[in-house]
C-alpha positions in Angstrom: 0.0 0.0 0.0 1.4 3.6 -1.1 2.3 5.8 2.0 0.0 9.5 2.1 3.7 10.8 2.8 4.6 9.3 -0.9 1.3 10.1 -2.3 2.2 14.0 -1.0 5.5 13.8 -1.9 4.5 12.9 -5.7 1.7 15.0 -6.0 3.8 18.2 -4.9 7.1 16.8 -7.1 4.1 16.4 -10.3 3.0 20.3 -9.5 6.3 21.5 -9.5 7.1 19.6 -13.0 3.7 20.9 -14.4 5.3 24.3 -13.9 8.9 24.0 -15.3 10.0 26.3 -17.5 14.0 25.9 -17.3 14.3 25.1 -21.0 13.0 26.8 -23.6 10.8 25.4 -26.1 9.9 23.0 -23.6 6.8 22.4 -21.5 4.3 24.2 -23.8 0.6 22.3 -23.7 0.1 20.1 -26.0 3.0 21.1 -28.1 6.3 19.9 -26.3 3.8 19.2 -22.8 5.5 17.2 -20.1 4.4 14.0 -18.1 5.3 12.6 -15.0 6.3 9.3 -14.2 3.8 6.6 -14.2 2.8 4.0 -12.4 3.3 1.8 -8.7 5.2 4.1 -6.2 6.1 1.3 -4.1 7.7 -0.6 -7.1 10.6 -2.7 -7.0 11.1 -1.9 -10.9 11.9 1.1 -12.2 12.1 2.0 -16.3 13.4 4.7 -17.5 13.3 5.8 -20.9 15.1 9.5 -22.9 12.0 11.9 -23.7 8.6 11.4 -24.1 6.7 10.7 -27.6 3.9 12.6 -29.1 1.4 9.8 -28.2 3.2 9.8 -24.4 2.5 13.5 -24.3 -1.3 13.2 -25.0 -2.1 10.6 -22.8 0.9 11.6 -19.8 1.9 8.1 -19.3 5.4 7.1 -20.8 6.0 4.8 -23.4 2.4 4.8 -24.8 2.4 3.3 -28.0 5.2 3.5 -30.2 8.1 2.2 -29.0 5.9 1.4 -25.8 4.6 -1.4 -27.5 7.6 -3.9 -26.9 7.5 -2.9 -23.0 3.6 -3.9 -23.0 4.8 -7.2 -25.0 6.9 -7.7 -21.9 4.7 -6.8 -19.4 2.0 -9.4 -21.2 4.4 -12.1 -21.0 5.4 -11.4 -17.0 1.3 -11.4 -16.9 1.4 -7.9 -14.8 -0.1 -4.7 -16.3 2.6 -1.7 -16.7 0.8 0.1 -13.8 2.1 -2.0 -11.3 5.7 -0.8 -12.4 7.2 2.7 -12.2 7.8 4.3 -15.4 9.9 7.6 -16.3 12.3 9.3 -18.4 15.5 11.7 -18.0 13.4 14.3 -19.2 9.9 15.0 -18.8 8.9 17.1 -21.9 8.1 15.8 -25.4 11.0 17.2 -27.3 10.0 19.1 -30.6 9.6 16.6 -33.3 11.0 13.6 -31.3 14.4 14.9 -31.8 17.3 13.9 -28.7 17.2 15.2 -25.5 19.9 18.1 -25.3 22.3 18.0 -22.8 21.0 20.9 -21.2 17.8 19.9 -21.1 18.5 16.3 -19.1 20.1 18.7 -16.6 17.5 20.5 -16.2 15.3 17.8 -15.3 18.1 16.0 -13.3 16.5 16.8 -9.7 13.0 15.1 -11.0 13.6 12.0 -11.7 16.6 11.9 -8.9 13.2 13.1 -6.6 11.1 9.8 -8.7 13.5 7.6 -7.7 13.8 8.7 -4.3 10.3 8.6 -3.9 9.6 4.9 -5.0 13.3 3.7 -4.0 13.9 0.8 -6.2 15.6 -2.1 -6.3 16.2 -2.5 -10.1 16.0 0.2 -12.4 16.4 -0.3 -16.2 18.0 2.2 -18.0 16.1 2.1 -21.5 19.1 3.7 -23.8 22.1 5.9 -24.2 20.9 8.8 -22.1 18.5 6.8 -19.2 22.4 4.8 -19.1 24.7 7.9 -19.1 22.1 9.2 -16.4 23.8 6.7 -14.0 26.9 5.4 -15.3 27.9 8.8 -16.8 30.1 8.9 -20.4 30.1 5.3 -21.4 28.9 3.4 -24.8 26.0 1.8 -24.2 27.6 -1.1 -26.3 30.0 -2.1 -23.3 27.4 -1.7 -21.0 24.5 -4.1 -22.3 22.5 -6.2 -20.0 26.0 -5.8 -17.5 24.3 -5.2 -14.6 25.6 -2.1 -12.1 25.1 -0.8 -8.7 24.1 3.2 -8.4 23.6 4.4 -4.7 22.6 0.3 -3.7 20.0 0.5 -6.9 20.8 -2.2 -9.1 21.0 -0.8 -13.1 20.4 -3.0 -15.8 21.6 -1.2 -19.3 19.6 -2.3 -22.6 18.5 -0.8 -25.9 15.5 1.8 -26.0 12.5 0.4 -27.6 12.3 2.4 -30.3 16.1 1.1 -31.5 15.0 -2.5 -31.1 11.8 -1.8 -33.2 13.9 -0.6 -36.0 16.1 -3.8 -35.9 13.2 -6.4 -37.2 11.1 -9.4 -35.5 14.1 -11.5 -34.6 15.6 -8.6 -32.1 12.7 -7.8 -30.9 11.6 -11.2 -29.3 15.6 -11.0 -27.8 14.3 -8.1 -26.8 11.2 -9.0 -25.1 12.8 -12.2 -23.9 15.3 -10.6 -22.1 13.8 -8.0 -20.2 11.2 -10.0 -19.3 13.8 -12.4 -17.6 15.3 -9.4 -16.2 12.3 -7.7 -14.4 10.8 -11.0 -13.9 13.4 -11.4 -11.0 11.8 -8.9 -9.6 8.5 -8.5 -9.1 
């Protein structure tokens, strides 16, 4: 059961990300709109993913659609809906046009998902990507980091591929895909 002190400390971390305006361009309704994370605050698995879509924007719950669609393949397969998981990103805001995150920009949003993570404390988090991975391991290539599991402040991160890259890579990466995080957050929850 989720603490009122959690439920208070969320509620008043989504108000004050409702209300960012540090980088410009961003934040703007319906246009580059932000979302919070998503999900179980008392999670034991925590996904984290760059930026959010267009479709993510609209309905405020990351990885909707899209590149969300392997993550729900996983989720189907564990037999748990992705509500019962926490779900974020590095930054909050849909960036114009889907482009990267800007350095500036993941800054910027550093101290909200450091406050996420704080809230729901983890014990696995899966860095979806380059930039959720470089948020905790700081300059390395996601190449030598793969599915090499590392601990972050006693949080265990597990390093893999963003959706959206394994989409692009055909059916027979994408059940490795789906296959292996499953086994990974299966451990878990």
């Amino acid at each position: 059961m989720v603490t009122t002190e959690k439920m208070k400390l969320i509620k008043r971390l989504n108000n004050e990300l409702r209300h960012c305006r540090k980088c410009p361009g961003l934040n703007v309704q319906s246009i580059t709109e932000n979302a919070p994370g998503y999900g179980n605050l008392n999670s034991k698995v925590m996904l984290i993913g760059q930026s959010l879509c267009y479709k993510c924007m609209e309905s405020q719950i990351p990885f909707t659609g899209g590149s969300g669609i392997l993550l729900d393949q996983v989720f189907e397969r564990l037999g748990i809906l992705k509500s019962q998981l926490f779900i974020t990103n590095v930054v909050h805001c849909h960036t114009p046009r889907n482009r990267p995150s800007k350095t500036n920009e993941m800054e910027d949003c550093r101290h909200f998902l450091a406050k996420e993570i704080e809230i729901v404390q983890p014990r696995l988090i899966v860095a979806l990507g380059k930039d959720a991975t470089q948020w905790f391991l700081g300059k390395v290539r996601l190449g030598d980091v793969l599915y090499r599991q590392a601990l972050w402040n006693n949080v265990l991160i597990s390093p893999t591929y963003h959706p959206s890259f394994i989409k692009k890579r055909g059916n027979e990466a994408t059940r490795h895909f789906v296959s292996s995080l499953a086994k990974v957050i299966g451990q878990w929850i």
